[in-house]
C-alpha positions in Angstrom: -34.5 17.9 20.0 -32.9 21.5 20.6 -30.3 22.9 18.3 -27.8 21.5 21.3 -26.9 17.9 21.6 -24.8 16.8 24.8 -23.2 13.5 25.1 -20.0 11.9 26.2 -21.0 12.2 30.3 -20.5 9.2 32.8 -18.9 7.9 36.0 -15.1 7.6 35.9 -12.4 7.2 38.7 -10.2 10.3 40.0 -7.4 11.0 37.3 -9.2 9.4 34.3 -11.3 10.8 31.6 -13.9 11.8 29.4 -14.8 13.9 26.1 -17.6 15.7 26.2 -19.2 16.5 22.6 -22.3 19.4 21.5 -23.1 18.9 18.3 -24.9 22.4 16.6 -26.1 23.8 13.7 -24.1 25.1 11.2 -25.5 28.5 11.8 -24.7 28.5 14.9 -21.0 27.8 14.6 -20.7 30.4 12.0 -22.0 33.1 14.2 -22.1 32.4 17.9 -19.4 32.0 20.8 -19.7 28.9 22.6 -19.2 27.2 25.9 -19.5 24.7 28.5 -21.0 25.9 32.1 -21.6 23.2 35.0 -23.2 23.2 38.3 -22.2 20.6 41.6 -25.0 19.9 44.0 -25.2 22.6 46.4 -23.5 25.2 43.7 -24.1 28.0 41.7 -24.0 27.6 37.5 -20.1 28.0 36.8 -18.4 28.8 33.9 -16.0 26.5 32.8 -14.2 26.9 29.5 -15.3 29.1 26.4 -14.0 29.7 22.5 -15.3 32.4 20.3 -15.6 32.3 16.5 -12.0 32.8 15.9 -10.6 30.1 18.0 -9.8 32.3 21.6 -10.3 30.3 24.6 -10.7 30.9 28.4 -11.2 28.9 31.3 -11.8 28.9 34.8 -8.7 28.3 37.3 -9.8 25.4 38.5 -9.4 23.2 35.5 -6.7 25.2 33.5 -4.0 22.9 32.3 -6.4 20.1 32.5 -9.8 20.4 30.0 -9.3 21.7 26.4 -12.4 23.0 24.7 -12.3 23.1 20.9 -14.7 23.4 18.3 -14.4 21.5 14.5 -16.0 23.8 12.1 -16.7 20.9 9.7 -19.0 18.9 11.9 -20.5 21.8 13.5 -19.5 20.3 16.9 -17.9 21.8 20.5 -16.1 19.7 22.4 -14.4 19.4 25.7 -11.5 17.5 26.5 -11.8 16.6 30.2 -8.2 14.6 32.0 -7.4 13.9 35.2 -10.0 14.5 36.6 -11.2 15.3 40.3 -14.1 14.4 42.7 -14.9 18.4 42.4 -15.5 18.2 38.8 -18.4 16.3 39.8 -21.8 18.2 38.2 -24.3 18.9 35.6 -22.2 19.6 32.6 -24.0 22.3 29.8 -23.8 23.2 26.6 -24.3 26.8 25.7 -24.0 29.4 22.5 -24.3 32.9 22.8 -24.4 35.7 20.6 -24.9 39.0 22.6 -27.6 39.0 25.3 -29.4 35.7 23.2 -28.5 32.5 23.8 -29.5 28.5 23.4 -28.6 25.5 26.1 -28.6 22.3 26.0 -30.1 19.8 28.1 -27.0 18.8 30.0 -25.5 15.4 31.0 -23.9 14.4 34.1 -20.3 14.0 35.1 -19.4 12.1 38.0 -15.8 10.9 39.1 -15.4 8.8 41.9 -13.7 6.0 43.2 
């Protein structure tokens, strides 16, 4: 496997919810921003949440005040916290960390939330 491990995707009903986890290397966490990207059928890669080294987050409009991405430094692992959720958060979820123009992915797992 790559130094990105994705789980947590499935099929849940509008409004419910899922947790999304990455689990990393240790090296990684120490040194490299992460973040979770996804892509719908028929759409462009999108950015969807990220969190640097020191805890500073952003997200995309469309899922502010409902997904939380955290990271726990002592089991090197990202997560994202995904509620009430929509049938256009439907997509190809990613793991990614990035230091600079260098960068790993994971393999993705698939979200899909409908009735």
């Amino acid at each position: 496997q790559g130094p990105l491990v994705e789980s947590g995707g499935g099929v849940v009903q509008p409004g419910g919810s899922l947790r999304l986890s990455c689990a990393t290397s240790g090296s990684i966490f120490s040194h490299f921003a992460m973040g979770w990207y996804r892509q719908a059928p028929g759409n462009q890669r999108e950015l969807v949440a990220r969190i640097t080294t020191d805890g500073s987050t952003d997200y995309s409009d469309s899922v502010k005040g409902r997904f939380t991405i955290s990271r726990d430094n002592a089991k090197s692992t990202l997560y994202l916290q995904m509620n009430t959720l929509k049938p256009e958060d439907t997509a190809v979820y990613s793991c990614s960390a990035r230091l600079g123009t260098v960068g790993y992915w994971g393999q993705g797992t698939q979200v899909t939330v409908s009735s």
